[in-house]
C-alpha positions as a printed Julia matrix, in Angstrom:
90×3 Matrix{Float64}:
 -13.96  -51.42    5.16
 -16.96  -49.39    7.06
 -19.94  -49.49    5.02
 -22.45  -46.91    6.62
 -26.43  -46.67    5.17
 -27.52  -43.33    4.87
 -30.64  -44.36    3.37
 -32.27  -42.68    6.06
 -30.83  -39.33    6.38
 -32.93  -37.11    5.05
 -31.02  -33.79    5.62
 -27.38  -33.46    6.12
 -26.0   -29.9     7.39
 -22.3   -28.71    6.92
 -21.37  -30.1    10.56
 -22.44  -33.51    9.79
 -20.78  -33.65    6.66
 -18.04  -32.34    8.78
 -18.19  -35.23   10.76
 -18.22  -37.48    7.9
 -15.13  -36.44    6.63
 -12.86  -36.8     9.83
 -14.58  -40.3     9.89
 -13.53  -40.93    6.43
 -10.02  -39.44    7.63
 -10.1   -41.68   10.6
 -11.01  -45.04    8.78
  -7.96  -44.23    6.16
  -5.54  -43.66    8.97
  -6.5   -46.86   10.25
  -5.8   -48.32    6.68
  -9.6   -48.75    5.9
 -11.91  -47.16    3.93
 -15.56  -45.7     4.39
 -18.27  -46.21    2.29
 -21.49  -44.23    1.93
 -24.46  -46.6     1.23
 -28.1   -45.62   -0.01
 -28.05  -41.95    0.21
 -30.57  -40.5    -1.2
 -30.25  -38.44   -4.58
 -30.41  -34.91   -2.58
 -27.22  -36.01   -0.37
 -25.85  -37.45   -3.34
 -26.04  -34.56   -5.26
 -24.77  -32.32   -2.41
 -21.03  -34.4    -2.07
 -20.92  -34.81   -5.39
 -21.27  -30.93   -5.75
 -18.73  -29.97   -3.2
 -16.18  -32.85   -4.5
 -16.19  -34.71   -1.51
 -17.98  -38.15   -3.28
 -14.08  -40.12   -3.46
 -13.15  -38.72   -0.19
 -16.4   -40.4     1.35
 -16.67  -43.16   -0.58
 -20.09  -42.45   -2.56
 -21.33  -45.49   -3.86
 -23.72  -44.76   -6.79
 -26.21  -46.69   -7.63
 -25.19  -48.54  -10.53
 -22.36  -49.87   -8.48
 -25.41  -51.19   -5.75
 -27.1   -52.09   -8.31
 -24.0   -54.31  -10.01
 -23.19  -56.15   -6.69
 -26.42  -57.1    -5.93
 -26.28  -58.22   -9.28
 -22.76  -60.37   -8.69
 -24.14  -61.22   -5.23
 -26.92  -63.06   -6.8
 -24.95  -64.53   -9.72
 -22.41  -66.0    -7.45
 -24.98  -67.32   -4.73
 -24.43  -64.81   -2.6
 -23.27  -67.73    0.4
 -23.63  -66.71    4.14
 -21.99  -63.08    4.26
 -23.91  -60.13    2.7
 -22.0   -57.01    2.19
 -25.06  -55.21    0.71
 -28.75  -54.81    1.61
 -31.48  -54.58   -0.47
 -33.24  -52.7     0.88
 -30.5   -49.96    0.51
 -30.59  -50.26   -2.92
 -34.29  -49.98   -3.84
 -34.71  -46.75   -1.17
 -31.87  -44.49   -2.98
């Protein structure tokens, strides 16, 4: 899995959501998956719009929100999958 924070994009143009599709297309030909982390509500709001939030992998904020949550229950151990510091930006 390819986790990419885009907690600090703060515009996002029809070229580079070109180019996040072909990664997402990319990652699932290599039997992976992509997964957009911390975006903020305006690029949420734009892939949700043009239908494109399963194809990138748009994680909402709940779902941040929940892991951290499970992270913490659990004890979280040596590996963290999920920052913060994502979550409290988006």
């Amino acid at each position: 899995m390819l986790e990419l924070d885009t907690s600090g994009v703060t515009q996002v143009d029809a070229a580079g959501l070109g180019l996040l599709v072909m990664l997402a297309v990319e990652v699932r030909r290599r039997h992976g998956r992509l997964r957009l982390m911390g975006a903020t509500p305006r690029m949420r709001t734009l892939v949700r719009t043009l239908g494109l939030g399963a194809a990138l992998g748009l994680v909402s904020d709940q779902a941040v929100a929940r892991a951290i949550r499970l992270r913490d229950v659990i004890g979280g151990g040596g590996r963290r999958h999920l920052q913060e510091s994502a979550a409290c930006r988006s």
